[in-house]
C-alpha angles and dihedrals in degrees: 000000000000114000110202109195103204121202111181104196086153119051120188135141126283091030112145121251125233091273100061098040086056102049078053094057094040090058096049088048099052118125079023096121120204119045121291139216129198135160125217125202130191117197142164126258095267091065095041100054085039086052089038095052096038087049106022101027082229124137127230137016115320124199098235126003117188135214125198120204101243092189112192115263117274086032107131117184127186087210116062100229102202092185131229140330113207111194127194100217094194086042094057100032082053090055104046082051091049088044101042088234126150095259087229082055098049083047094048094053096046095054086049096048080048106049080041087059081043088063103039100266116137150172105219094114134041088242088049094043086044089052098042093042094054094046086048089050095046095051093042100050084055080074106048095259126136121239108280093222109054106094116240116237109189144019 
């Protein structure tokens, strides 16, 4: 089973509720074997660009940061702690306007490109991007949901 801690510092409308969060996860998750945990977080723009500069270096708001359990050596827990998800709502909400994207898509997609950095998955290199992106466009188009990095034309 995957346990989602929620913690909700930043409240707007069109966030998604427990249960899809969840189902994204799930889905991310899936062929993973042994029980998860993860904790997402959804902040406002003040704690991301403070999280972003203190762990990226990297000034402003970003959409996800995550934030992979590194456990001390010799540490040995029944439950596979994955680590934490922090979401910037007004980020995302900004860039499904600016992308004419359906805002549960763009969430969708976010929580997926995070649990996929959870599990080592990155996007430093072309091969790496190439990879992630096509794991991120499989598992979202499961779930209806068009491919995140095809620009939209027209509305």
């Amino acid at each position: 089973m995957n346990s989602v801690e929620i913690q909700t510092i930043f409240a707007s409308a069109g966030q998604p509720d427990e249960q899809q969060i969840q189902l994204w996860i799930d889905k991310a998750l899936e062929g993973i074997e042994g029980d998860t945990e993860i904790v997402v977080r959804i902040v406002d723009e003040q704690e991301s660009a403070e999280l972003n500069q203190q762990y990226r270096h990297k000034q402003g708001a970003t959409n996800i940061l995550s934030f992979p359990v590194e456990l001390p050596e010799g540490i040995d827990l029944d439950l596979n702690l994955l680590g934490d998800l922090v979401i910037c709502a007004p980020v995302l909400e900004r860039e499904a306007q600016e992308q004419g994207k359906p805002l549960a898509h763009h969430w969708a997609h976010i929580i997926i490109h995070g649990v996929l950095h959870l599990l080592g998955y990155d996007h430093l290199d072309d091969r790496e991007a190439d990879e992630m992106e096509s794991k991120e466009i499989a598992l979202l188009q499961t779930l209806n949901i068009p491919n995140p990095y095809q620009q939209v034309t027209e509305r």
